[in-house]
mmCIF entry with sequence, helices, sheets and N, C-alpha, C, O atoms, coordinates in Angstrom:
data_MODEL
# 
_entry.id   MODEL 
# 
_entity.id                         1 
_entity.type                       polymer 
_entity.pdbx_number_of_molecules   1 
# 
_entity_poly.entity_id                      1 
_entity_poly.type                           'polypeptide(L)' 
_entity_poly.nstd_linkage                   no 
_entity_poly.nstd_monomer                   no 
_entity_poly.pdbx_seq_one_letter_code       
;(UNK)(UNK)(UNK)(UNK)(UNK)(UNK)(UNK)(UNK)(UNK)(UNK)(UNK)(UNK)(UNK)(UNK)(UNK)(UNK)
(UNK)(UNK)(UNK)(UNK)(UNK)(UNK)(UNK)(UNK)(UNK)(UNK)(UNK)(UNK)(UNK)(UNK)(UNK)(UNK)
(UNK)(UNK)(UNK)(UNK)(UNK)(UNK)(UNK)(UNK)(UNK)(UNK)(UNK)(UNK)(UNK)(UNK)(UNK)(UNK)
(UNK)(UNK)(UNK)(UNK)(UNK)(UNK)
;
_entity_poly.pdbx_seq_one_letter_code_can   XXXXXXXXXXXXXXXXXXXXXXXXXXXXXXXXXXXXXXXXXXXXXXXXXXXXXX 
_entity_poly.pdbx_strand_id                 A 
# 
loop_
_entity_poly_seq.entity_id 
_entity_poly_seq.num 
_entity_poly_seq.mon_id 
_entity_poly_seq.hetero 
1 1  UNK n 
1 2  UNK n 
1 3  UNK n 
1 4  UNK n 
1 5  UNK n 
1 6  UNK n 
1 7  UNK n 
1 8  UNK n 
1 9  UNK n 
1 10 UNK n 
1 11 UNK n 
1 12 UNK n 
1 13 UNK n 
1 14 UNK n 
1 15 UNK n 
1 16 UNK n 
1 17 UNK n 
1 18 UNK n 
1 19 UNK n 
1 20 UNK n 
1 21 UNK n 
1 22 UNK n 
1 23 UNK n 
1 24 UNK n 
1 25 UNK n 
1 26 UNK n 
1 27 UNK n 
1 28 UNK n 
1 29 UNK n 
1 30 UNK n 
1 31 UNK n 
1 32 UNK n 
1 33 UNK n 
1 34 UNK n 
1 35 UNK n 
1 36 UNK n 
1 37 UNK n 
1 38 UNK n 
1 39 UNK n 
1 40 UNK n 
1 41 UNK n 
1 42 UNK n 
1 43 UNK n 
1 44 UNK n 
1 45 UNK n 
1 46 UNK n 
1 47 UNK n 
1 48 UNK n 
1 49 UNK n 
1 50 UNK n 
1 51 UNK n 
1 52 UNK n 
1 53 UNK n 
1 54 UNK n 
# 
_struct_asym.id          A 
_struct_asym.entity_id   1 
# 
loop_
_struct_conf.conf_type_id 
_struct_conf.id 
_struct_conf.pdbx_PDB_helix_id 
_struct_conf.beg_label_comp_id 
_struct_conf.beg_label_asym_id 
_struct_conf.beg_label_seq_id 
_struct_conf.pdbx_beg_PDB_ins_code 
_struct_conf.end_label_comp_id 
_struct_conf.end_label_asym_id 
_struct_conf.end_label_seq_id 
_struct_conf.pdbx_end_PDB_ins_code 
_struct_conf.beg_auth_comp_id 
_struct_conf.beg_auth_asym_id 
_struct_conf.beg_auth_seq_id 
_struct_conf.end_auth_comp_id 
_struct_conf.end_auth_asym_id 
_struct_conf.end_auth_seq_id 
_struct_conf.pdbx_PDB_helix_class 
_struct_conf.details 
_struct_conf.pdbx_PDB_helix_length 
HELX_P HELX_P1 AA1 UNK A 13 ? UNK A 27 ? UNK A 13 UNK A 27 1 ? 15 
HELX_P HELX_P2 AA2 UNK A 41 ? UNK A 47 ? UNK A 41 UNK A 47 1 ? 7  
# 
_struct_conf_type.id          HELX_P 
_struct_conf_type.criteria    ? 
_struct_conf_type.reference   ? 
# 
loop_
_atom_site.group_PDB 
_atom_site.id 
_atom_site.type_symbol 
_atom_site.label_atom_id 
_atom_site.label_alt_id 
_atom_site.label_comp_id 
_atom_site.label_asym_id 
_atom_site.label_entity_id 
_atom_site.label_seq_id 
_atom_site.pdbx_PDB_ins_code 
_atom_site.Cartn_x 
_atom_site.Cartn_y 
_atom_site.Cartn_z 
_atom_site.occupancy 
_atom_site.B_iso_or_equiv 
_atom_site.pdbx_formal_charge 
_atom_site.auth_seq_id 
_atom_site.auth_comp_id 
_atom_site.auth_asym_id 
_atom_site.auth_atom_id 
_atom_site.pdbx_PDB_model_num 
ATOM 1   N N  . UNK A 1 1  ? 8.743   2.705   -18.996 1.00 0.00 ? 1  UNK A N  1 
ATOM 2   C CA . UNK A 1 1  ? 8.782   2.871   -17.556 1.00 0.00 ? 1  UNK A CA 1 
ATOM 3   C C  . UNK A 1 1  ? 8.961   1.505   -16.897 1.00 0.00 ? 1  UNK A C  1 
ATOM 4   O O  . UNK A 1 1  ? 8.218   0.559   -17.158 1.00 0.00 ? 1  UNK A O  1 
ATOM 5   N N  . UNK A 1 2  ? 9.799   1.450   -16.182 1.00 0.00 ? 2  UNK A N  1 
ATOM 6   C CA . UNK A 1 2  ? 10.568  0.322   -15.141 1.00 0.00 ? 2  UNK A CA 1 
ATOM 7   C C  . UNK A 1 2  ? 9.538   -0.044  -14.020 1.00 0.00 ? 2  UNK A C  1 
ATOM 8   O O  . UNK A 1 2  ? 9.432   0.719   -13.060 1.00 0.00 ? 2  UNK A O  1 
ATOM 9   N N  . UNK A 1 3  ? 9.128   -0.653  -14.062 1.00 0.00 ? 3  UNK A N  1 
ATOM 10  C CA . UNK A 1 3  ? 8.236   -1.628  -12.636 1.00 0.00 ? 3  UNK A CA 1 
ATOM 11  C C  . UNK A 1 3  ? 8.632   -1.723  -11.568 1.00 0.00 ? 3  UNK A C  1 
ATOM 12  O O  . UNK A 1 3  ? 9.672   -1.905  -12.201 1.00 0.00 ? 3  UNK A O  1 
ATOM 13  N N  . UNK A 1 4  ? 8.949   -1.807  -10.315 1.00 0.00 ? 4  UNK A N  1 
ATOM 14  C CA . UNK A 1 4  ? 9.044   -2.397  -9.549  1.00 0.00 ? 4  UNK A CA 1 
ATOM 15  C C  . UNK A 1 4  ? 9.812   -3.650  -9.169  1.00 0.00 ? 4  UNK A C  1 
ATOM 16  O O  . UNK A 1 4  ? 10.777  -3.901  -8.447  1.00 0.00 ? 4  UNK A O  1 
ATOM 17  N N  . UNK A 1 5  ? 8.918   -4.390  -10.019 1.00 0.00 ? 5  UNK A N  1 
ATOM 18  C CA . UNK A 1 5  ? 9.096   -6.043  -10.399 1.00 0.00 ? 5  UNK A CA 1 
ATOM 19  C C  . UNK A 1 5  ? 9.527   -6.177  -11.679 1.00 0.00 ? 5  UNK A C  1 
ATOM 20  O O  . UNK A 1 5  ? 8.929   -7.036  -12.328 1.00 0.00 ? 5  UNK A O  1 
ATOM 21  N N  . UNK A 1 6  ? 10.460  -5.530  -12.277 1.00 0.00 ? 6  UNK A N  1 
ATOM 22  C CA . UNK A 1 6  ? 10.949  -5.415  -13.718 1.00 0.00 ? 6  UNK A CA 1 
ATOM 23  C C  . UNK A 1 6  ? 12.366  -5.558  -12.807 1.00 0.00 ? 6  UNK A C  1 
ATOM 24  O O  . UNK A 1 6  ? 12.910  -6.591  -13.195 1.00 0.00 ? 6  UNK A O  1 
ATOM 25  N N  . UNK A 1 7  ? 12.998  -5.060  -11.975 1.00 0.00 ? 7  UNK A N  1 
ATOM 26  C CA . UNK A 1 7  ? 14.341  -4.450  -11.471 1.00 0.00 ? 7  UNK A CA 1 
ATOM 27  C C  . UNK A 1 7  ? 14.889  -5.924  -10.759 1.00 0.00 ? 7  UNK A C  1 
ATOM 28  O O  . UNK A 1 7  ? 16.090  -6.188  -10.817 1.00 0.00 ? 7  UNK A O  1 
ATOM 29  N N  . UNK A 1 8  ? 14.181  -6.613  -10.265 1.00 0.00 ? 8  UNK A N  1 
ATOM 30  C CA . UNK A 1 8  ? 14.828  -8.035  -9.506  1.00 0.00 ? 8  UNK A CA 1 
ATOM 31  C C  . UNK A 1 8  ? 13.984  -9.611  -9.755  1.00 0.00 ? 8  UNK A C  1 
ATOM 32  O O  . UNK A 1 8  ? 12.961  -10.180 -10.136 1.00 0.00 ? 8  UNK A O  1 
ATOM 33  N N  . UNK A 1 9  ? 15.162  -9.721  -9.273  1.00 0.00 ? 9  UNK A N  1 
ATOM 34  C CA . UNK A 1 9  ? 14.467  -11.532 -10.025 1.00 0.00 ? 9  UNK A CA 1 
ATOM 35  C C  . UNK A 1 9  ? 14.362  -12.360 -8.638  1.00 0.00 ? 9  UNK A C  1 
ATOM 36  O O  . UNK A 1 9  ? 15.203  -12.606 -7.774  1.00 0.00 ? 9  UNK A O  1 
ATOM 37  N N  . UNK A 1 10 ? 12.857  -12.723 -8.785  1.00 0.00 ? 10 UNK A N  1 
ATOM 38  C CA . UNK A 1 10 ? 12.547  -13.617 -7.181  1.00 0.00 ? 10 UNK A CA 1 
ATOM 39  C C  . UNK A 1 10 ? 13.082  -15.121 -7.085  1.00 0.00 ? 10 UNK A C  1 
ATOM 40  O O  . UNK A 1 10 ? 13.263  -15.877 -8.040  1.00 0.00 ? 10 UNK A O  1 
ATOM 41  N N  . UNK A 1 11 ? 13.267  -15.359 -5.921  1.00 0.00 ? 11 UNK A N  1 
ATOM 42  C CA . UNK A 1 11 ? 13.447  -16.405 -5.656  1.00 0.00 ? 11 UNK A CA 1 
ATOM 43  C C  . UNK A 1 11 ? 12.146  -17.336 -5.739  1.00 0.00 ? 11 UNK A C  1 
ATOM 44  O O  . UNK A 1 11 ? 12.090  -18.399 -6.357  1.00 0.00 ? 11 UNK A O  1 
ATOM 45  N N  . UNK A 1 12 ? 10.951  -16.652 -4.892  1.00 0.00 ? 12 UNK A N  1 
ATOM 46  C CA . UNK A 1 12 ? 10.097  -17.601 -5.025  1.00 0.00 ? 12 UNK A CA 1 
ATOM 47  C C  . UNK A 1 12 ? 8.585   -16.690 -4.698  1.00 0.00 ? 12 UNK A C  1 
ATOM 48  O O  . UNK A 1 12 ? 8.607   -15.498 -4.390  1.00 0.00 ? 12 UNK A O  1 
ATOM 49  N N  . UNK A 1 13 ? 7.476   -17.394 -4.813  1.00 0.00 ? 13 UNK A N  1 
ATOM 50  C CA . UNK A 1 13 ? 6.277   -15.858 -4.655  1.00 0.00 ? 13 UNK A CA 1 
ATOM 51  C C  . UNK A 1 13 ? 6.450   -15.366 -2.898  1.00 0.00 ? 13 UNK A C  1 
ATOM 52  O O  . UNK A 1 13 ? 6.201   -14.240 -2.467  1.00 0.00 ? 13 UNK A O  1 
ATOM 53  N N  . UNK A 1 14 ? 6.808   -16.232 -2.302  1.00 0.00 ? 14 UNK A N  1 
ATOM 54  C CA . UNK A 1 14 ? 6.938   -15.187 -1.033  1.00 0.00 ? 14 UNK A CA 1 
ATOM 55  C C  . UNK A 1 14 ? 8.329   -14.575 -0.765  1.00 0.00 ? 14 UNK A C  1 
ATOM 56  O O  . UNK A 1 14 ? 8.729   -14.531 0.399   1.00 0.00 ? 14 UNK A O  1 
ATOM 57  N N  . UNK A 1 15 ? 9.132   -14.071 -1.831  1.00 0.00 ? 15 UNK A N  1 
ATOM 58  C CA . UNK A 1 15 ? 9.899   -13.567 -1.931  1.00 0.00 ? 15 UNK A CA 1 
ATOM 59  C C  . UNK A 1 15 ? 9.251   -12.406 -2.633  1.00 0.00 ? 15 UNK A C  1 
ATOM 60  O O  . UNK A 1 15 ? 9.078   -11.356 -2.014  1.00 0.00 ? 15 UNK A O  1 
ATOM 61  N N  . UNK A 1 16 ? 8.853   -12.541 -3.986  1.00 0.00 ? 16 UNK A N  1 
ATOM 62  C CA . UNK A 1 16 ? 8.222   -12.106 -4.388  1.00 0.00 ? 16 UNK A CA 1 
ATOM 63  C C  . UNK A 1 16 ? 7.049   -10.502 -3.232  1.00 0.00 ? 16 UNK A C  1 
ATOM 64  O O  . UNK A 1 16 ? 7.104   -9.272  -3.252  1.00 0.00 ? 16 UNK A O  1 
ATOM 65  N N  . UNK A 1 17 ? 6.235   -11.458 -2.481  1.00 0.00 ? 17 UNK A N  1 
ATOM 66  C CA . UNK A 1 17 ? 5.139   -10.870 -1.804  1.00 0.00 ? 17 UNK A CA 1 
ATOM 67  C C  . UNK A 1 17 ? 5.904   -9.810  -0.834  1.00 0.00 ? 17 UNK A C  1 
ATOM 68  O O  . UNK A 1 17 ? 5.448   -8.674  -0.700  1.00 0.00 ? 17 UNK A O  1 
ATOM 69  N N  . UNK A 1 18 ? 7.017   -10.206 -0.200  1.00 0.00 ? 18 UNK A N  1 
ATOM 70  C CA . UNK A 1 18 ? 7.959   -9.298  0.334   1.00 0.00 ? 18 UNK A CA 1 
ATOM 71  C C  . UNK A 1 18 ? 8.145   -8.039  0.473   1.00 0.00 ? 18 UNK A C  1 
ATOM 72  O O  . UNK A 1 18 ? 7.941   -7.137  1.285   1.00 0.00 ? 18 UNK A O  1 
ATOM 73  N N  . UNK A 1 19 ? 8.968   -8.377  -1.403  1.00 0.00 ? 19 UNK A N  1 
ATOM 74  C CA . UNK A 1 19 ? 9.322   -7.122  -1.997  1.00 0.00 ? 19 UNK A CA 1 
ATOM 75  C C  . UNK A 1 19 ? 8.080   -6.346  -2.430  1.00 0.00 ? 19 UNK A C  1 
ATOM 76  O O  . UNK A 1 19 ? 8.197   -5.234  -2.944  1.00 0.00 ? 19 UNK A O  1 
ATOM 77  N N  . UNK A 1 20 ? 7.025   -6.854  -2.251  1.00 0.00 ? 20 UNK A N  1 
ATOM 78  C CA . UNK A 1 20 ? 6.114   -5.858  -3.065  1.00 0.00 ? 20 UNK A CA 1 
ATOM 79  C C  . UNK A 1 20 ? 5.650   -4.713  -1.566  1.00 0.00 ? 20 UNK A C  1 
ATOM 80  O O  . UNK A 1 20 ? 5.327   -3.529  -1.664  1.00 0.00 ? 20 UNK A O  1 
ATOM 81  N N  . UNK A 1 21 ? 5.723   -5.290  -0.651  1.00 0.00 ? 21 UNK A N  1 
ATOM 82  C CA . UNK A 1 21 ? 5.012   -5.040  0.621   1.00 0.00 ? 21 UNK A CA 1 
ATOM 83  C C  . UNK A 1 21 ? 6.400   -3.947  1.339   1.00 0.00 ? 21 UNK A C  1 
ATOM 84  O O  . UNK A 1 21 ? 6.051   -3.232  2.278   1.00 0.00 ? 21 UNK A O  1 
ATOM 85  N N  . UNK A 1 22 ? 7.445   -3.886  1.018   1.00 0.00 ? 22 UNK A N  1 
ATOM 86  C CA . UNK A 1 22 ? 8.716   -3.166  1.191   1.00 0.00 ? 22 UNK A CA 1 
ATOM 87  C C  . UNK A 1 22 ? 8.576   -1.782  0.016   1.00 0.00 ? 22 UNK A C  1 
ATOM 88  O O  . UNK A 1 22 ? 8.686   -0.567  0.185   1.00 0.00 ? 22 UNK A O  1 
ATOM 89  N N  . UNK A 1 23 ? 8.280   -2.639  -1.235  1.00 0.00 ? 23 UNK A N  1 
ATOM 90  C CA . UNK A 1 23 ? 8.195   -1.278  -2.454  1.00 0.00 ? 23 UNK A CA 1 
ATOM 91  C C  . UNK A 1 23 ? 6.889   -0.412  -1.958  1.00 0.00 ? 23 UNK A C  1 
ATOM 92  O O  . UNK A 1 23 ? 7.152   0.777   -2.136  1.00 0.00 ? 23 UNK A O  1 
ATOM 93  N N  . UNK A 1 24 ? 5.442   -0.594  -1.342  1.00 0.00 ? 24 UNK A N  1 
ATOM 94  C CA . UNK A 1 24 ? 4.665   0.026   -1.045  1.00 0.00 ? 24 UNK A CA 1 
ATOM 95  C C  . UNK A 1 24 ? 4.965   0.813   -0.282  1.00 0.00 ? 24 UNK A C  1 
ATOM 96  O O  . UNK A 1 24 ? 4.755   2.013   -0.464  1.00 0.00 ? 24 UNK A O  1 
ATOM 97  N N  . UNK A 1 25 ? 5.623   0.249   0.935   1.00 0.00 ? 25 UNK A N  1 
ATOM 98  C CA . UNK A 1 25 ? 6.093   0.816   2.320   1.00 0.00 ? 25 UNK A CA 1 
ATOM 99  C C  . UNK A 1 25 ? 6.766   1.992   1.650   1.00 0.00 ? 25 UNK A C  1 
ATOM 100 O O  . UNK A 1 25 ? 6.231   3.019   2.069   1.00 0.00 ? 25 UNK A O  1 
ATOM 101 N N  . UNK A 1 26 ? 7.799   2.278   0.709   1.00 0.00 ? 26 UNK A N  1 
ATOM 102 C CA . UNK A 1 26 ? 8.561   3.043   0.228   1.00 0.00 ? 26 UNK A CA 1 
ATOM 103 C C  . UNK A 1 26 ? 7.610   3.963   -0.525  1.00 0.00 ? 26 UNK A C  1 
ATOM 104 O O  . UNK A 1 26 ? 7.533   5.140   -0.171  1.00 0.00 ? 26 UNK A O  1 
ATOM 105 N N  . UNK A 1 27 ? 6.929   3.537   -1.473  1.00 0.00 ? 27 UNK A N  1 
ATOM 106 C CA . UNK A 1 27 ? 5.843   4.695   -2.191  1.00 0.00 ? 27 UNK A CA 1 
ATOM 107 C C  . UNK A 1 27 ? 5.237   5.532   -1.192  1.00 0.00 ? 27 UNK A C  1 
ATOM 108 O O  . UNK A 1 27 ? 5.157   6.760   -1.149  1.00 0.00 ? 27 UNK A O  1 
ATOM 109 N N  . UNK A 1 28 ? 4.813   4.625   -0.372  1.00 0.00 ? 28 UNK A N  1 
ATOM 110 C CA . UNK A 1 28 ? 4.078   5.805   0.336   1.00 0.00 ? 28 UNK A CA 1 
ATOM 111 C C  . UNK A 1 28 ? 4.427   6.574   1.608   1.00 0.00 ? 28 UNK A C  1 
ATOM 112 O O  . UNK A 1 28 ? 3.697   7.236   2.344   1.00 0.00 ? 28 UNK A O  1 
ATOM 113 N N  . UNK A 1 29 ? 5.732   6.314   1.674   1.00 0.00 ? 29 UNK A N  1 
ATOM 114 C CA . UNK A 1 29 ? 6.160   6.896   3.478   1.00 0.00 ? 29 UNK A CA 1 
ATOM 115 C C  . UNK A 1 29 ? 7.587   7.303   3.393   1.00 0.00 ? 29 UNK A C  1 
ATOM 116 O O  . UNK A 1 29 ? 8.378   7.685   4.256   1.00 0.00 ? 29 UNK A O  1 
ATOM 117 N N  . UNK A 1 30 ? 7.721   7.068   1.798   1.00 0.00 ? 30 UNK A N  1 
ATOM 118 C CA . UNK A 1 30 ? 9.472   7.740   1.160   1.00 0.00 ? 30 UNK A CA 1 
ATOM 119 C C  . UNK A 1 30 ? 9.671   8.741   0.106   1.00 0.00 ? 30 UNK A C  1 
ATOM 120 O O  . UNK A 1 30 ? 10.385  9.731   -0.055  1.00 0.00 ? 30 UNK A O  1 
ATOM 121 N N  . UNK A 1 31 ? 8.773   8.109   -0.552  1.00 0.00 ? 31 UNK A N  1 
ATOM 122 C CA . UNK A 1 31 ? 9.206   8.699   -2.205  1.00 0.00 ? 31 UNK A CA 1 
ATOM 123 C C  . UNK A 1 31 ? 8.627   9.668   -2.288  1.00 0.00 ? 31 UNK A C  1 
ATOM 124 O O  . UNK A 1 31 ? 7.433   9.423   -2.117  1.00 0.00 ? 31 UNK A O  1 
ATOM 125 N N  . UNK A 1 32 ? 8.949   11.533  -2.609  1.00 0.00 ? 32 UNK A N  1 
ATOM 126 C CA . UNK A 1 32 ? 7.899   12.235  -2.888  1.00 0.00 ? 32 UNK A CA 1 
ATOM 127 C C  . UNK A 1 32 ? 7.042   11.694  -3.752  1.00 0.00 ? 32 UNK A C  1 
ATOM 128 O O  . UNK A 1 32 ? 7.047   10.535  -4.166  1.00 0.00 ? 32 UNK A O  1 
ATOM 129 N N  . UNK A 1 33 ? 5.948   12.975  -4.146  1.00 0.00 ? 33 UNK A N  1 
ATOM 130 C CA . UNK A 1 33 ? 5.710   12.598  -5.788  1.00 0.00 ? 33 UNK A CA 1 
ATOM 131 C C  . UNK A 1 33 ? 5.242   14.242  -5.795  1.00 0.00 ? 33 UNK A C  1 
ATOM 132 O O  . UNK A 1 33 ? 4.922   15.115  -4.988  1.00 0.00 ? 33 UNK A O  1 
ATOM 133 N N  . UNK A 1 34 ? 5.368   14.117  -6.800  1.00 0.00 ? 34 UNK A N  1 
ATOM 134 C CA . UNK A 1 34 ? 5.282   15.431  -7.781  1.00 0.00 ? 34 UNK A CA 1 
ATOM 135 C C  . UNK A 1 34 ? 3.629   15.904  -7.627  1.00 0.00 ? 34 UNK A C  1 
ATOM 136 O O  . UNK A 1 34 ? 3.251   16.828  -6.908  1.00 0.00 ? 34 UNK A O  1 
ATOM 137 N N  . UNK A 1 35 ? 3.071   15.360  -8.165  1.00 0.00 ? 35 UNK A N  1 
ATOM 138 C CA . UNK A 1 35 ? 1.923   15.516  -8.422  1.00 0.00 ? 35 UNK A CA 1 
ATOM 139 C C  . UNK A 1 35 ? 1.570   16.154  -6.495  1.00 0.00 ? 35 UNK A C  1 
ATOM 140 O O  . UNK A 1 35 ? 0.911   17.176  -6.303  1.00 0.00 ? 35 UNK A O  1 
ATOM 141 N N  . UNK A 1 36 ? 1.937   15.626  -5.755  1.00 0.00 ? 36 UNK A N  1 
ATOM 142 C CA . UNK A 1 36 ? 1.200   15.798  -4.147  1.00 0.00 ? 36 UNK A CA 1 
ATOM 143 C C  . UNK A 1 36 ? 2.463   16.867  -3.213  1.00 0.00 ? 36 UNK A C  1 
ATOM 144 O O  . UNK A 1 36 ? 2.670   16.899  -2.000  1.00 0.00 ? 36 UNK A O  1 
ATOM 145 N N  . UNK A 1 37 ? 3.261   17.803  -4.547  1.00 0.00 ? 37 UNK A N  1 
ATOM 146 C CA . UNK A 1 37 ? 3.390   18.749  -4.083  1.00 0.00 ? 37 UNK A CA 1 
ATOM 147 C C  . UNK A 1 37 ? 5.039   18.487  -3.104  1.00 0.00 ? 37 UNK A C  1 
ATOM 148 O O  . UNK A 1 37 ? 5.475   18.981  -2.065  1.00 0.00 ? 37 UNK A O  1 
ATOM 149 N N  . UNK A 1 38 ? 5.488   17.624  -3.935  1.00 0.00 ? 38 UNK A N  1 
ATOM 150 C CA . UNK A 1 38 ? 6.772   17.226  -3.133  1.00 0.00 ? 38 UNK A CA 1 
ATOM 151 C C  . UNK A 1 38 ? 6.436   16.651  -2.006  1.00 0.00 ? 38 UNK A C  1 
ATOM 152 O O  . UNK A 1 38 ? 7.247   17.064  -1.176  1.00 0.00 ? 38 UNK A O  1 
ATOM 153 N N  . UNK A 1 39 ? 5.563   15.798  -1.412  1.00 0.00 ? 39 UNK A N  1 
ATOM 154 C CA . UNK A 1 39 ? 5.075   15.206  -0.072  1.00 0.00 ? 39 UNK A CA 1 
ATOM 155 C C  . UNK A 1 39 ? 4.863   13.601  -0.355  1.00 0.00 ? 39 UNK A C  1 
ATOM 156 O O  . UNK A 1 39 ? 4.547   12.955  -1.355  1.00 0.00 ? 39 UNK A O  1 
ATOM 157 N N  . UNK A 1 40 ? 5.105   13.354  0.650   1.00 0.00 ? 40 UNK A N  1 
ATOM 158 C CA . UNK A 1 40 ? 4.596   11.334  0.194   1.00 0.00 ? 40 UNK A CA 1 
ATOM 159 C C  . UNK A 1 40 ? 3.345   11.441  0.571   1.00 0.00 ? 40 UNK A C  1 
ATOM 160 O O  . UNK A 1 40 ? 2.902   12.313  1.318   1.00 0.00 ? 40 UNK A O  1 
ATOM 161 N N  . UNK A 1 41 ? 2.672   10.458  0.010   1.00 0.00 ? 41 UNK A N  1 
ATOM 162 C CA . UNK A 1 41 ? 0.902   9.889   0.290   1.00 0.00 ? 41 UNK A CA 1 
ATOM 163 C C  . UNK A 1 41 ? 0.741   9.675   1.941   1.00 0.00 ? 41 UNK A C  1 
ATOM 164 O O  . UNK A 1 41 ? -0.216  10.250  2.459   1.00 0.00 ? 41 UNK A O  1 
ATOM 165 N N  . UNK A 1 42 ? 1.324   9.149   2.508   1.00 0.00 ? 42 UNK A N  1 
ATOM 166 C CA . UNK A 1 42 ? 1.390   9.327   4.347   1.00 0.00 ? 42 UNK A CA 1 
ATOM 167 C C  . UNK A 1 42 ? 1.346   10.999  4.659   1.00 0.00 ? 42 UNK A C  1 
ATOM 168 O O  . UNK A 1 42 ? 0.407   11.596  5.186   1.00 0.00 ? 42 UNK A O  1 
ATOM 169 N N  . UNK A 1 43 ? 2.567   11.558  4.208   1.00 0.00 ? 43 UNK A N  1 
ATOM 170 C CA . UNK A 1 43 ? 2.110   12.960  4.400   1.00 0.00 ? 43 UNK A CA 1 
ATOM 171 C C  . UNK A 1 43 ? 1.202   13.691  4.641   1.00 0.00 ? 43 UNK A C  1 
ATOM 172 O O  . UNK A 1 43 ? 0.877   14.111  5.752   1.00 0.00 ? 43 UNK A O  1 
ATOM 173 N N  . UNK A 1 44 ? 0.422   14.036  3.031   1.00 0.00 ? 44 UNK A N  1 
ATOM 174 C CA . UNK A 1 44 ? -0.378  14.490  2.680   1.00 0.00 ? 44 UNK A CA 1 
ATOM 175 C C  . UNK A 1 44 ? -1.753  13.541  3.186   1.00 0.00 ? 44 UNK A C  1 
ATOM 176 O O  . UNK A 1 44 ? -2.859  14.055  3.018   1.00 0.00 ? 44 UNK A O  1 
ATOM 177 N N  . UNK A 1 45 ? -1.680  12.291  3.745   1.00 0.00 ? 45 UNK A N  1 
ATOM 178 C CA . UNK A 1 45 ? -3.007  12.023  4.573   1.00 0.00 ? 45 UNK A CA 1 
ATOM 179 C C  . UNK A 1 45 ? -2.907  12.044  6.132   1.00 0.00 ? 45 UNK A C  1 
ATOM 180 O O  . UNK A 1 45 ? -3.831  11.728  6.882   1.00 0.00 ? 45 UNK A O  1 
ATOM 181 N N  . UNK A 1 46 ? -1.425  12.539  6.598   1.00 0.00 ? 46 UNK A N  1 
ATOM 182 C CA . UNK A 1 46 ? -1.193  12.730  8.015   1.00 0.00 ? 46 UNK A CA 1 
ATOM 183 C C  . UNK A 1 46 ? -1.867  13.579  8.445   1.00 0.00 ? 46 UNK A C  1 
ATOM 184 O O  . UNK A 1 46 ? -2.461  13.594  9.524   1.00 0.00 ? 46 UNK A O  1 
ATOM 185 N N  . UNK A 1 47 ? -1.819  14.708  7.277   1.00 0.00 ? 47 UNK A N  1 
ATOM 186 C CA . UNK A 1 47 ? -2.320  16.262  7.231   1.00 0.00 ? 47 UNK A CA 1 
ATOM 187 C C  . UNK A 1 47 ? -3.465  16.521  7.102   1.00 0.00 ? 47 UNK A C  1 
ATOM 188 O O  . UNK A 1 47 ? -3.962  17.368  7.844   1.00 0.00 ? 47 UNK A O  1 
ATOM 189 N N  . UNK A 1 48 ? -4.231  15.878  6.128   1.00 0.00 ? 48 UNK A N  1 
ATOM 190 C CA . UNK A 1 48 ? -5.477  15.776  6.018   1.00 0.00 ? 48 UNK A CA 1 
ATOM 191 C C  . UNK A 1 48 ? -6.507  14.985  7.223   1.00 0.00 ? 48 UNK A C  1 
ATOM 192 O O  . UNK A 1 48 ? -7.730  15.124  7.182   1.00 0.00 ? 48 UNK A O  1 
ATOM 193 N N  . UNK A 1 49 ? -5.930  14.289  8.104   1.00 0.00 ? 49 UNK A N  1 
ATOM 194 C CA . UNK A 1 49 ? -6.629  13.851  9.428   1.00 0.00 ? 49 UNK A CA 1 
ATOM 195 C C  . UNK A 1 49 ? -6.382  14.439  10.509  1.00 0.00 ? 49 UNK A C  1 
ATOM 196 O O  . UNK A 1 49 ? -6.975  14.213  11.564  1.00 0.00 ? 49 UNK A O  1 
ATOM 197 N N  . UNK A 1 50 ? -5.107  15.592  10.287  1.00 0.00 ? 50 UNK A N  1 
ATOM 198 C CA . UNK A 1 50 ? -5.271  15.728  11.227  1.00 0.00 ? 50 UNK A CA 1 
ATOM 199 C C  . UNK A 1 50 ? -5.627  17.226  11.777  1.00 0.00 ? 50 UNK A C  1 
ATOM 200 O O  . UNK A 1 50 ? -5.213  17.763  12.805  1.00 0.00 ? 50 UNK A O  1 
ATOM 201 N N  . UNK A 1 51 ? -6.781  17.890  10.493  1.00 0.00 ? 51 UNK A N  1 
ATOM 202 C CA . UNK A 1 51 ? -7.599  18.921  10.498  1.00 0.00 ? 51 UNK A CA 1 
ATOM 203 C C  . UNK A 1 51 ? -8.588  18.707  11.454  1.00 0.00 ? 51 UNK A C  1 
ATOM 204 O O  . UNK A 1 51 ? -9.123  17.605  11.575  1.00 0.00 ? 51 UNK A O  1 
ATOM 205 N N  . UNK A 1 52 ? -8.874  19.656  12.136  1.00 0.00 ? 52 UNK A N  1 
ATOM 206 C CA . UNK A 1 52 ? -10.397 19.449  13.118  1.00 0.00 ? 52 UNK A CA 1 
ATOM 207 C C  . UNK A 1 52 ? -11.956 19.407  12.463  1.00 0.00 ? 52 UNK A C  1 
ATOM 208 O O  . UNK A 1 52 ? -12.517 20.166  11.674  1.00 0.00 ? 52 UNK A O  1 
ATOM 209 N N  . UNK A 1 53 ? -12.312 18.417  13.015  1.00 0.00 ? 53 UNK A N  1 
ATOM 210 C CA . UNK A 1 53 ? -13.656 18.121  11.724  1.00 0.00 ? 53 UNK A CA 1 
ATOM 211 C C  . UNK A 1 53 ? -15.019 19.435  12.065  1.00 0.00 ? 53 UNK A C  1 
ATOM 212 O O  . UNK A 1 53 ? -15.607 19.636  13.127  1.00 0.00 ? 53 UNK A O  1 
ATOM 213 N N  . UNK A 1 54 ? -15.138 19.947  11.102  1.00 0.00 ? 54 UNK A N  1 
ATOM 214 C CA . UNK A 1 54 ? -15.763 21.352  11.123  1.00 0.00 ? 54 UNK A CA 1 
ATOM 215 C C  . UNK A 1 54 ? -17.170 20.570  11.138  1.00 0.00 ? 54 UNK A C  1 
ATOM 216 O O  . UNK A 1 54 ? -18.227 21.201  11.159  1.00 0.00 ? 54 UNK A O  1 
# 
């Protein structure tokens, strides 16, 4: 399994810090995932806050 940080070669660590902060942004507000039901992690906690607290 391919990393993240396996796929490009940095220029320097705040190049580096960047891309990591762009790849998160993407995990969690792009990418389904399987496991959460075809929904991204933003999704599925958009949804979950925004139940009325019993």
């Amino acid at each position: 399994m391919m990393m993240w940080h396996d796929r490009m070669e940095f220029v320097d660590s705040e190049h580096r810090k960047k891309e990591l902060v762009r790849f998160i942004n993407f995990y969690n507000t792009v990418k389904s995932h399987v496991g959460l039901k075809d929904k991204t992690p933003f999704e599925v906690l958009e949804t979950y806050f925004s139940q009325p607290i019993v």
